[in-house]
N, C-alpha and C positions, 0 to 999 in steps of 0.2 A: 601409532597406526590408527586406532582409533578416530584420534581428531581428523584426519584425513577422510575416514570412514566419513562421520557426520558433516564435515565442509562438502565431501564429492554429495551426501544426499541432499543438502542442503541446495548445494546448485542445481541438482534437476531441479526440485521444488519451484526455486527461482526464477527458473524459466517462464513459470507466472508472472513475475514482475515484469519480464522480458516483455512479454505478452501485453500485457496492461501498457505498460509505456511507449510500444511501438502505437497498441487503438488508440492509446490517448493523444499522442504527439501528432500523426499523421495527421489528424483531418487538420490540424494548425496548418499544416504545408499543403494541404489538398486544398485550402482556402485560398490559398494563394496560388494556385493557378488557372491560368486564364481561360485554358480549354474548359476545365469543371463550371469555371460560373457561368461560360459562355452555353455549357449545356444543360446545366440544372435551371439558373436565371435569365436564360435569355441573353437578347442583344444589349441590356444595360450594364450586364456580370454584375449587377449588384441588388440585393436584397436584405437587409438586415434582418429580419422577422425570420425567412428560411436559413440564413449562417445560423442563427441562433438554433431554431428550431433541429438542426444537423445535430449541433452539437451537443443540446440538452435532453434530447431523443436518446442519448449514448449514456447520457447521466441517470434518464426513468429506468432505462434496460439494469444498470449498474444499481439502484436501488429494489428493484424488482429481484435482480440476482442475488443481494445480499438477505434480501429478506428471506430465500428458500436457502442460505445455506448453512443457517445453523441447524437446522431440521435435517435436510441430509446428511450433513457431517456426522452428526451423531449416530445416525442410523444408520446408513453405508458407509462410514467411514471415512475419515479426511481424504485418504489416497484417491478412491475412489469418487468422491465430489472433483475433486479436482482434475482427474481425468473427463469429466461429463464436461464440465468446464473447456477444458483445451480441445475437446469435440466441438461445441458448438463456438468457440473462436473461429477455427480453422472455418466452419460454414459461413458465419458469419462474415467471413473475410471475403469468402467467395461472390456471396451477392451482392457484398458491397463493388467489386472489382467489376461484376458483370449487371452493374445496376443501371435500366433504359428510362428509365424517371426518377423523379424526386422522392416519390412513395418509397420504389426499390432499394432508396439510400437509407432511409431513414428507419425503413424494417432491419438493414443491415447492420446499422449503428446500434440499434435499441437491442439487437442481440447479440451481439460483442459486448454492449454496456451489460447483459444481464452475464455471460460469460465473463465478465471481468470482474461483475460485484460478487461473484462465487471466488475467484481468484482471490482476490483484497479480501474474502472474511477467512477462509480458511488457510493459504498458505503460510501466514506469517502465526498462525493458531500450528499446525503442523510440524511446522519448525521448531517453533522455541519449545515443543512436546518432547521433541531428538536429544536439546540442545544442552548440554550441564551448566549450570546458573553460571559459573565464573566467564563462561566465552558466551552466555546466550547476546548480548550487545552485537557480537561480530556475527557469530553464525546468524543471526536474524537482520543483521545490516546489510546481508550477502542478497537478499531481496530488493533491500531501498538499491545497492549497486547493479544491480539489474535493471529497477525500474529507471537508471540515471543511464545505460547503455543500450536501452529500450526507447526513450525519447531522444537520447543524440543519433539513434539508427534512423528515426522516423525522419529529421530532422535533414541527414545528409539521402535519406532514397528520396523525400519531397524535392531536394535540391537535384539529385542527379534525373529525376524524372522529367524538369522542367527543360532538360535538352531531348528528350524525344518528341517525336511529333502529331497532331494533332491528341482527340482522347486516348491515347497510347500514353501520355504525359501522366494522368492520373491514375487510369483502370493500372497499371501494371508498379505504380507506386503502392496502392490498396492491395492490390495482389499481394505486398512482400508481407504483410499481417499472417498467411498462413507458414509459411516456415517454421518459427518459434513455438506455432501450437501443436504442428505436430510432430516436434521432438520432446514436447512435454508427454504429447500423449501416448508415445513410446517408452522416454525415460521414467514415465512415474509407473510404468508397470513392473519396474525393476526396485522399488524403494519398498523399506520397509511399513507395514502399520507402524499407525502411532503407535507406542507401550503404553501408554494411558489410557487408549481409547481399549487396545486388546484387554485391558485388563477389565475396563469398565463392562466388556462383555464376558467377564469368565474366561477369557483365551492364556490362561499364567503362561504353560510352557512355551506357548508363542513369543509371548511378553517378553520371560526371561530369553532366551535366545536373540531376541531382538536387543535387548538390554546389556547382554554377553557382549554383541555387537562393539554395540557403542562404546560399551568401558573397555574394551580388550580387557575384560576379566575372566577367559578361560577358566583361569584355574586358581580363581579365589569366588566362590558361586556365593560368600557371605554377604561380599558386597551389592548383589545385584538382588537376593534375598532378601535383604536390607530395604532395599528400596522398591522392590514390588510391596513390601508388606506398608511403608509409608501409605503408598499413593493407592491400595487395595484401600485400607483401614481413611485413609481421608477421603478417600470417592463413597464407602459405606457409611461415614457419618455425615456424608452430603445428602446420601440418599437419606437417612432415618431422618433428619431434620428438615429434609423439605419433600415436596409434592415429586416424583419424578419424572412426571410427563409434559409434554412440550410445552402445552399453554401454558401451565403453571410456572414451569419456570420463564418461559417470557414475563408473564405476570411479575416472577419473583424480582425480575431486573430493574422494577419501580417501584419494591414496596421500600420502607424504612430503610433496611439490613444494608441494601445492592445500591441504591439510586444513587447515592456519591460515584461507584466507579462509573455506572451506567453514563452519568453525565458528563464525568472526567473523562473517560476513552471518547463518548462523541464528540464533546467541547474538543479535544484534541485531532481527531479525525477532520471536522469541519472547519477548523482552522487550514489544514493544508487546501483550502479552498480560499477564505478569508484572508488568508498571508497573501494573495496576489498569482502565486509559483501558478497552478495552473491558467487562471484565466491568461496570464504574459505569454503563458505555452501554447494553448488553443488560438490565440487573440494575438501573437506578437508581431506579424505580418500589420496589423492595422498600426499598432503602438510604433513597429518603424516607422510606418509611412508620418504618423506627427512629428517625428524628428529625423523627416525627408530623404527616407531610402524606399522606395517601391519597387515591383517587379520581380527579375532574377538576381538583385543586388540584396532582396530582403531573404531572399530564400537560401543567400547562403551566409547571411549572416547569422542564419536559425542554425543551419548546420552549425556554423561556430558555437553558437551559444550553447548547441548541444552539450559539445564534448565539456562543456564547463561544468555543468551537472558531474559529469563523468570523473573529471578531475575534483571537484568535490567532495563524492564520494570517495575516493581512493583518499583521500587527506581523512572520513570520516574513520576509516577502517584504520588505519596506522595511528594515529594521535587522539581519537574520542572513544571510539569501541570499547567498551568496559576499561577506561583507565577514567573518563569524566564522570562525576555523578548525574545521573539520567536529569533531575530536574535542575541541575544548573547547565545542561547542553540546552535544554529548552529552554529558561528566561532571556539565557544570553543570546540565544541565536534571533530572539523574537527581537528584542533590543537593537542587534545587528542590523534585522532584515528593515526595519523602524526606520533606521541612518539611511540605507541604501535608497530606500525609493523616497524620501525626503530628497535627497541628492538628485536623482533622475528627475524628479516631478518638478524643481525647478528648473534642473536645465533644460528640460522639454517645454517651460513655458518662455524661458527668454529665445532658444533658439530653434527650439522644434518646426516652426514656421518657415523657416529658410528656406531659400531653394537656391543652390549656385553659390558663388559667394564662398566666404568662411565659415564649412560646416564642421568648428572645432568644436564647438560646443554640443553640435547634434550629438556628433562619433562620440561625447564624451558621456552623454544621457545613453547611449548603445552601453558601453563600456560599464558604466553601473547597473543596468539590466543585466548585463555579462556575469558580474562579481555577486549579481543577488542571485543567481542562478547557482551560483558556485556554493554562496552560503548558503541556502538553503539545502543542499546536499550536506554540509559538512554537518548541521544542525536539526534537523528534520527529516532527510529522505529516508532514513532507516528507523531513525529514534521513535519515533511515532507509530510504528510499527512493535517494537519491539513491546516498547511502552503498552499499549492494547491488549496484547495479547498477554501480559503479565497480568493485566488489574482483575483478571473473573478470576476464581474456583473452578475448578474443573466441570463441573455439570452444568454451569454457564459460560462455559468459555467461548466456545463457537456462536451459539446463540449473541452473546454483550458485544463479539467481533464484530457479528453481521449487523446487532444494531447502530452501532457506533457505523457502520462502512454508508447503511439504507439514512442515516444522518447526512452524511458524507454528503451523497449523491446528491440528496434534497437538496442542500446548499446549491451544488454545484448547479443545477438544474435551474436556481433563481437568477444565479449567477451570469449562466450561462445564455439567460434569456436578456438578461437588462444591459448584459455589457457592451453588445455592439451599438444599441442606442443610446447608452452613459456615453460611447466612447465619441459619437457622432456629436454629441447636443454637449459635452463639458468639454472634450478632449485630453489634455493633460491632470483635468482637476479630477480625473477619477483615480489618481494616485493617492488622494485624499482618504479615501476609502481605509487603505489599506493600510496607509501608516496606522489608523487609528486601531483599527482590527488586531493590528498586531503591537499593540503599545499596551491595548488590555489585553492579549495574551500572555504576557511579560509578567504583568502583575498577577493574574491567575495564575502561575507557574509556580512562581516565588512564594507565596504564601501557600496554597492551597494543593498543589503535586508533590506527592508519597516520594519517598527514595526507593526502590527497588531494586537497584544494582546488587549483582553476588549472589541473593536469595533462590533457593527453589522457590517453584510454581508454588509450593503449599505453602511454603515461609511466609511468601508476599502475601495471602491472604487474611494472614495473624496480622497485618497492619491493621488490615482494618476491622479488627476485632473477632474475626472469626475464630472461630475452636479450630485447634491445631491437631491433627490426629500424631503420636510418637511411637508408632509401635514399634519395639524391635526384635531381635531374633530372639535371645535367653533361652528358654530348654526347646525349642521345637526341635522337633527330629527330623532329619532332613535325609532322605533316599538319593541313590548315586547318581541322579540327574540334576541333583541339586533341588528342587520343590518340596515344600515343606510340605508335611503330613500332619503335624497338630496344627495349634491354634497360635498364633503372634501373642503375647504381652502387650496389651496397647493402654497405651496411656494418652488423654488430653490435655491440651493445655489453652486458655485465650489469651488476649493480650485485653489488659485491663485498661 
């Protein structure tokens, strides 16, 4: 009963992925149609400098959001950040839908992007908080399957939009952005706090009760005693051993102790930029048209591509989900992804160019865009996530999240700005990019990425050498609510 408990909170949570992967996918399909360039660009419908500027607007907002929300997470709460969150989605959705200039889009975007860099640092931090180490893989992949039914949604309203008519094609495509935010921002008023976080405030019998939850441990309170006094006694030796106010621990994320995970969660983060998966998402409308499908022919080939993500994920949750070790799903799948666009990138140079004729070899550069779409779900859409939010300690946890997310964006925002002119002035050779990006992320994996699987949150911290707190119950005296009344037995321990 239990695990049903933590899968159903886990998918409100979700819904942030939901969210995130409808703003991110859509403007890919809002690119592609003809009424929006017709009325943001003029009679040319084309401008490379404002596509970019649309989309890397969405990236500043999403680095601007991630930076506020290790600071309110901790302070109000994850639940709580996160509903501020799917508040300003649902607006931002709005002015996007009813945007009468270029300005009006681009405020739209940049506030969905800060609504979603709040999403990205804290939900998958809130999750794997719920989550017991043996299933946190799946319950924390139940996000990446959101954000893979999040982008194949975007993917088939941009397509079904492209049959209404005139600006009605895009305004009421933009429009379907606020649905998913405001079911998040009804179902997360039903979830519980984190137990970590209540504890971090002194809230125990909260905690416990929330913890009774989760373990369906009624009527064994040792177990749940057990483990408030764990993560009490490790959150109190976080505190006596460092500074506990916000700057300092941002600070703490770059001294000596922290900068390995600090660079390991961004270097991971920024590569789902660097692997190609979004810019093909935002940008795949151009990359058909090089292997000569444009129009309402490319917009429903995006739909398709959608659900490939989709179907990837469901393979990531049944066959990789806590049964792969975390860092050999990641060397491999970098490897993988290395093959696939090696593959597309030359058959978008022998036949990309076609037009008429035998486009076997076009459909066949489509078709490996298709299967990288797919591997990147089965290898990345979740893992990366789960990953992140394993590598802090508790009293940097949100904060490392949001650095590693405010990484993220940056990338994406370079990215987001060079691609439509990479994609003009090289064409096919900006595949080059990416095999390489991701041939060193393969190697960075295999030597240099921790195993984490199975571990509690405080386990995975003793990797990297920190004091382990062990307290356990022995004589405390425990009242008929179960909360102790003396003092824990604690013991430390590091890992040398």
């Amino acid at each position: 009963m239990a695990r049903f408990l933590i899968i159903g909170i886990a998918l409100i949570a979700a819904l942030g992925g939901l969210i995130y992967g409808i703003d991110s996918g859509i403007i890919g399909t809002t690119l592609g149609q003809d009424s929006f360039k017709l009325y943001m660009f003029g009679p040319s419908k084309a401008n490379a400098s404002l596509s970019g500027a649309i989309v890397s607007c969405y990236n500043a907002g999403q680095a601007l959001g991630s930076a506020s929300a290790g600071y309110l997470a901790d302070r109000f709460s994850r639940k709580y950040t996160i509903l501020m969150a799917a508040i300003l989605a649902a607006g931002s959705a709005a002015i996007q839908a009813g945007a009468i200039n270029i300005g009006m889009m681009v405020a739209g975007r940049a506030i969905a992007g800060f609504a979603c860099g709040q999403i990205l640092s804290v939900v998958p931090v809130y999750i794997s908080e719920i989550s017991p180490p043996k299933q946190r893989g799946f319950v924390v992949g139940l996000q990446g399957m959101a954000i893979a039914c999040g982008f194949a949604a975007a993917n088939w309203i941009g397509y079904g939009g492209s049959y209404a008519s005139g600006n009605a094609q895009w305004r009421i495509t933009l429009s379907m952005q606020i649905p998913a935010a405001v079911c998040l921002a009804i179902g997360i008023l039903f979830v519980p706090f984190s137990p970590r976080w209540l504890i971090q405030k002194d809230r125990f019998e909260e905690a416990q009760r929330v913890l009774l939850r989760l373990h369906d441990a009624e009527d064994n309170h040792d177990i749940v005693n057990q483990e408030i006094i764990q993560i009490r006694e490790q959150i109190n030796l976080e505190k006596m051993q460092n500074d506990s106010s916000w700057f300092s621990a941002i600070a703490k994320l770059f001294s000596r102790q922290y900068v390995r995970r600090t660079v390991t969660a961004s270097f991971i983060l920024a590569m789902t930029q660097l692997s190609g998966s979004q810019i093909i998402q935002n940008f795949q409308n151009i990359f058909y048209a090089t292997a000569g499908f444009k129009g309402q022919q490319a917009l429903l080939i995006s739909g398709v591509y959608g659900m490939m993500g989709v179907i990837g994920q469901v393979l990531y949750l049944v066959f990789v989900a806590d049964k792969w070790p975390r860092a050999r799903t990641m060397w491999t799948g970098s490897l993988v992804l290395c093959v696939m666009i090696a593959i597309c990138m030359a058959l978008s140079a022998v036949y990309g160019g076609q037009s008429g004729g035998d486009l076997s070899g076009a459909r066949g550069a489509i078709a490996f865009i298709f299967l990288y779409s797919m591997a990147y779900a089965v290898f990345f859409n979740a893992v990366v996530w789960v990953l992140t939010a394993e590598l802090f300690p508790f009293f940097l946890r949100s904060k490392g999240v949001a650095v590693a997310v405010f990484i993220k964006a940056v990338v994406a925002i370079v990215l987001s700005q060079i691609t439509p002119l990479a994609i003009a002035a090289v064409s096919w050779r900006y595949y080059s990019l990416f095999i390489a990006t991701n041939f060193a992320a393969a190697v960075v994996y295999f030597f240099f990425l921790p195993e984490t699987s199975g571990k509690s949150l405080e386990e995975i911290a003793e990797l990297f050498g920190d004091t382990l707190a062990t307290g356990h119950i022995g004589e405390i005296d425990v009242d008929a609510k179960g909360i102790e009344l003396g003092e824990p037995i604690v013991e430390t321990r590091s890992r040398v």
